[in-house]
VEXTI-120367 format. One record per residue: residue number from 0; x, y, z of N, C-alpha, C in turn; residue in three letters. Coordinates in pm, whole numbers, always signed. Example, Ala and Ser with C-alpha at 12.3 -4.5 7.8 and 13.67 -1.06 7.14 Angstrom:
! residues 2
R  num    n.px    n.py    n.pz   ca.px   ca.py   ca.pz    c.px    c.py    c.pz  residuo
R    0   +1319    -569    +780   +1230    -450    +780   +1320    -330    +780      Ala
R    1   +1285    -225    +708   +1367    -106    +714   +1290      +3    +787      Ser
! end
This chain:
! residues 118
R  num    n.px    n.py    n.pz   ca.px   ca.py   ca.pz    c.px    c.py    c.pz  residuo
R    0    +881   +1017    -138    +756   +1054     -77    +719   +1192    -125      Unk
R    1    +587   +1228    -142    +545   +1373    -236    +491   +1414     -85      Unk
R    2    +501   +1376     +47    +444   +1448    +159    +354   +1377    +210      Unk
R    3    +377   +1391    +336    +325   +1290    +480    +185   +1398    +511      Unk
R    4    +124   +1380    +575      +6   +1434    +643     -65   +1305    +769      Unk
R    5      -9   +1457    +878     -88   +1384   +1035    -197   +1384   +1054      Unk
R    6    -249   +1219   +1023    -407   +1224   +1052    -411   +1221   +1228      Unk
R    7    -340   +1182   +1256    -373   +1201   +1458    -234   +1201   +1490      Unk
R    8    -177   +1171   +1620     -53   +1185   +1704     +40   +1095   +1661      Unk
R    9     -41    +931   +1601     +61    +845   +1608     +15    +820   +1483      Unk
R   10     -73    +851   +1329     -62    +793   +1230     -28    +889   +1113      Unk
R   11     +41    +859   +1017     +84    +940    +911     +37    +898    +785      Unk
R   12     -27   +1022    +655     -44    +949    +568     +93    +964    +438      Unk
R   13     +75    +914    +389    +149    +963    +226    +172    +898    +105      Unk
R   14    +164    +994     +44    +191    +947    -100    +349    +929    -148      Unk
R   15    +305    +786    -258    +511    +764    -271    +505    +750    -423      Unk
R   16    +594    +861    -440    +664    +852    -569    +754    +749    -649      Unk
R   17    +831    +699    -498    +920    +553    -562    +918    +465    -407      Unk
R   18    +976    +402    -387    +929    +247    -287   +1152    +227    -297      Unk
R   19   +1168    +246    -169   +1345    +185    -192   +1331    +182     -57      Unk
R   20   +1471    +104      -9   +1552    +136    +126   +1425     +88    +252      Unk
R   21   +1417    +117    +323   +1363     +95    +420   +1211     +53    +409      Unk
R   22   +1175    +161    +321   +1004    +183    +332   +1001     +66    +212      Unk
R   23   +1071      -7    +107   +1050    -124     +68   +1014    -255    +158      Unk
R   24   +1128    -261    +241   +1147    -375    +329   +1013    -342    +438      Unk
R   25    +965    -228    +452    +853    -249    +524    +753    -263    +478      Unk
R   26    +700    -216    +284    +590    -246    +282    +626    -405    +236      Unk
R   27    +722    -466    +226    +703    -607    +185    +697    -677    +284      Unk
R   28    +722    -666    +406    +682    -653    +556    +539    -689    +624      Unk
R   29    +453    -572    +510    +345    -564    +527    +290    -674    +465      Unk
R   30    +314    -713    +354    +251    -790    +249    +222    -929    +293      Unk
R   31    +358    -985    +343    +387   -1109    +386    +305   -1108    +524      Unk
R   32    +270   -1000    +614    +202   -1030    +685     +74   -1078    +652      Unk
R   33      +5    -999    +568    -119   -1003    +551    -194   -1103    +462      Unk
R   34     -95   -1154    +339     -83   -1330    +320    -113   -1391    +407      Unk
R   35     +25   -1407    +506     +23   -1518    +590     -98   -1500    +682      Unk
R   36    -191   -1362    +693    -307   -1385    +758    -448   -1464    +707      Unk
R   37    -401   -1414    +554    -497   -1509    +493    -567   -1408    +352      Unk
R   38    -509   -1324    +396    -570   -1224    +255    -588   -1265     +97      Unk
R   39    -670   -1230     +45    -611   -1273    -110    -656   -1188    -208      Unk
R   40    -528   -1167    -198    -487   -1064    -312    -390   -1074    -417      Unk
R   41    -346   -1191    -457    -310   -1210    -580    -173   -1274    -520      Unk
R   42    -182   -1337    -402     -39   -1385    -356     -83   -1514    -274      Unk
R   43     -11   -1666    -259     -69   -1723    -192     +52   -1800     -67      Unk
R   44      -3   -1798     +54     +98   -1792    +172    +162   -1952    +132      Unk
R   45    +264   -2012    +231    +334   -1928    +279    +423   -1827    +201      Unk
R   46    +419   -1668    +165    +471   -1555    +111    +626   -1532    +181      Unk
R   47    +719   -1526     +97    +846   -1512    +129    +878   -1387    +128      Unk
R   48    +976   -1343    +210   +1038   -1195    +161   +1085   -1186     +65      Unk
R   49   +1159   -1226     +28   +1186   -1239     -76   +1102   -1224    -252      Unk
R   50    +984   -1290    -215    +861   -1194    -290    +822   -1097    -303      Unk
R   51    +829   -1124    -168    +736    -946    -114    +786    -863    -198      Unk
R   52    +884    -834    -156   +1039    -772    -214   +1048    -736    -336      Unk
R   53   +1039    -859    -468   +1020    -833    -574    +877    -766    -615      Unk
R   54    +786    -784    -558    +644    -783    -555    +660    -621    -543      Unk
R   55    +707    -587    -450    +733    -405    -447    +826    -355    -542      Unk
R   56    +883    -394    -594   +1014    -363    -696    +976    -329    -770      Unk
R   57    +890    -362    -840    +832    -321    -971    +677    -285    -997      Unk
R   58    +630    -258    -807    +465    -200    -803    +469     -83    -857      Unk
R   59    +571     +17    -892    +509    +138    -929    +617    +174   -1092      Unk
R   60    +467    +300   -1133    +523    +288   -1254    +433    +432   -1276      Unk
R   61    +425    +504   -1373    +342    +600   -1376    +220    +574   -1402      Unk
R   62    +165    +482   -1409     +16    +457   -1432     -72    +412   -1223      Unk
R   63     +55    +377   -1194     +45    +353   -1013     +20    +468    -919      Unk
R   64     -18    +511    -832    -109    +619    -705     -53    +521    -596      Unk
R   65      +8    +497    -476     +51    +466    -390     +10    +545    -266      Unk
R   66     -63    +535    -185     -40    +540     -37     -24    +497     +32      Unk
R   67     +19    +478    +182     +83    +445    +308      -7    +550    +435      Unk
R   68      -4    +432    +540      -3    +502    +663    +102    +409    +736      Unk
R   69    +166    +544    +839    +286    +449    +904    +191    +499   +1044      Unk
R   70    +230    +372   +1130    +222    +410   +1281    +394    +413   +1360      Unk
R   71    +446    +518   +1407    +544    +478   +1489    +654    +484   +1428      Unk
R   72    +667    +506   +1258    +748    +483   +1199    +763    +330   +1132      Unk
R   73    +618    +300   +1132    +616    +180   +1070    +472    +203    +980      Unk
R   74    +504    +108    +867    +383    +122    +803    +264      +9    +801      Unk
R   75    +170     +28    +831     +83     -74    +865     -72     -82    +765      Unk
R   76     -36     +38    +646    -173      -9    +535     -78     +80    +444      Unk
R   77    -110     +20    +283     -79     +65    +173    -209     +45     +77      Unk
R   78    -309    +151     -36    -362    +129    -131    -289    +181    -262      Unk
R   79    -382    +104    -346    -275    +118    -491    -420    +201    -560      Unk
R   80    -385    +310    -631    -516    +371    -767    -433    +338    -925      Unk
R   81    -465    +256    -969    -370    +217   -1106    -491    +283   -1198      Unk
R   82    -441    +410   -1280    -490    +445   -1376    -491    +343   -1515      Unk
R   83    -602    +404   -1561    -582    +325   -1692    -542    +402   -1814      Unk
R   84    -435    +384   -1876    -343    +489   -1975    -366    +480   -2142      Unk
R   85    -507    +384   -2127    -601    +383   -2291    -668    +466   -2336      Unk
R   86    -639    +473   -2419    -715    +603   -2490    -840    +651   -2437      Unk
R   87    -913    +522   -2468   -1079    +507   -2439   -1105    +487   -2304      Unk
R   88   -1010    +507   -2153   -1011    +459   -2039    -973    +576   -1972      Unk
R   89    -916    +687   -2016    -881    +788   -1943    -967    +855   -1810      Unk
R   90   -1083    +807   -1792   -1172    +855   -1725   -1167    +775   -1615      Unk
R   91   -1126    +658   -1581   -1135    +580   -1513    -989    +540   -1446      Unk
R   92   -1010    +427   -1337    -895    +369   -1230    -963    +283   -1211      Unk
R   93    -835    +197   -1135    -900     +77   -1076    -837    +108    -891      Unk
R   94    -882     +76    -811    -854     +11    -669    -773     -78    -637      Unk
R   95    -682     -73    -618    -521    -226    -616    -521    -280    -430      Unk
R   96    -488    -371    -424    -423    -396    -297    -431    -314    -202      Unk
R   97    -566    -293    -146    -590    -267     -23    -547    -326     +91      Unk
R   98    -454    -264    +188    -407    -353    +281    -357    -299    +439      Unk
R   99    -400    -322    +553    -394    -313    +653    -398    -444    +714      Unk
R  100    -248    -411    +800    -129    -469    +896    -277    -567    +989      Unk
R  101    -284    -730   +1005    -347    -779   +1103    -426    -703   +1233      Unk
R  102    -293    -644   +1244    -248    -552   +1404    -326    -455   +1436      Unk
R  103    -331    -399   +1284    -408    -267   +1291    -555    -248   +1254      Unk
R  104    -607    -367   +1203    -728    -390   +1130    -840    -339   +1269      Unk
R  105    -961    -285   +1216   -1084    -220   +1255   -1035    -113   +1353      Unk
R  106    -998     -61   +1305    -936     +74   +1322    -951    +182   +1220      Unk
R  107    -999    +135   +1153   -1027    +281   +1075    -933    +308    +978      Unk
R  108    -805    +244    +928    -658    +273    +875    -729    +219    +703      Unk
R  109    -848    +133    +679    -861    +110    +555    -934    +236    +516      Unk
R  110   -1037    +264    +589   -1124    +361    +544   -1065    +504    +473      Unk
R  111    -960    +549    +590    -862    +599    +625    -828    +609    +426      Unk
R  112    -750    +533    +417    -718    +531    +224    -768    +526    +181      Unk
R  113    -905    +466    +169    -978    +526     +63   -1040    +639     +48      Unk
R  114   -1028    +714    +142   -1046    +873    +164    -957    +955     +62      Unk
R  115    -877    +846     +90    -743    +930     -28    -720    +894    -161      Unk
R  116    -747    +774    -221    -799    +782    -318    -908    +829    -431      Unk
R  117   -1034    +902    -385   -1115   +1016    -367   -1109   +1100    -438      Unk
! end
């Protein structure tokens, strides 16, 4: 993690340098939730952990921007900014996997990241 920042009492933001250990198993956590809600984003339910899993294993890379908000010690939205590392593209990004937890949706937690992508 390159550093958390308290947007209120109970939500945290941050940026992640690498994805292991815990905060893996939770954003794949996240993922499989939001499949199985119906999202589509490049995954189609029923989503296994076991995906998820791999699916985070190899989301980041240096061309990847990662954020998180946790509530509680849990994380309940992740966006991706994937640069583009072409010559002729340097100016630009793309927007990845926007995603907020069922639970937490209209709440403000999407808006919330894209503030930070910005």
């Amino acid at each position: 993690m390159l550093g958390g920042k308290r947007i209120s009492s109970d939500h945290i933001v941050s940026e992640l340098s690498e994805i292991s250990g815990s905060r893996l198993k939770s954003l794949a956590g996240l993922l499989v939730a939001i499949v199985d809600d119906g999202a589509s984003i490049g995954f189609l339910p029923p989503l296994s952990q076991a995906e998820a899993l791999a699916y985070w294993s190899g989301a980041m890379n240096d061309d990847v921007i990662l954020w998180i908000v946790q509530r509680n010690g849990e994380t309940i939205g992740s966006v991706q900014l994937q640069l583009c590392s072409r010559p002729n593209g340097l100016h630009r990004a793309e927007i990845a996997k926007l995603m907020v937890h069922p639970q937490a949706r209209r709440k403000w937690i999407g808006r919330l990241l894209m503030t930070r992508t910005g």
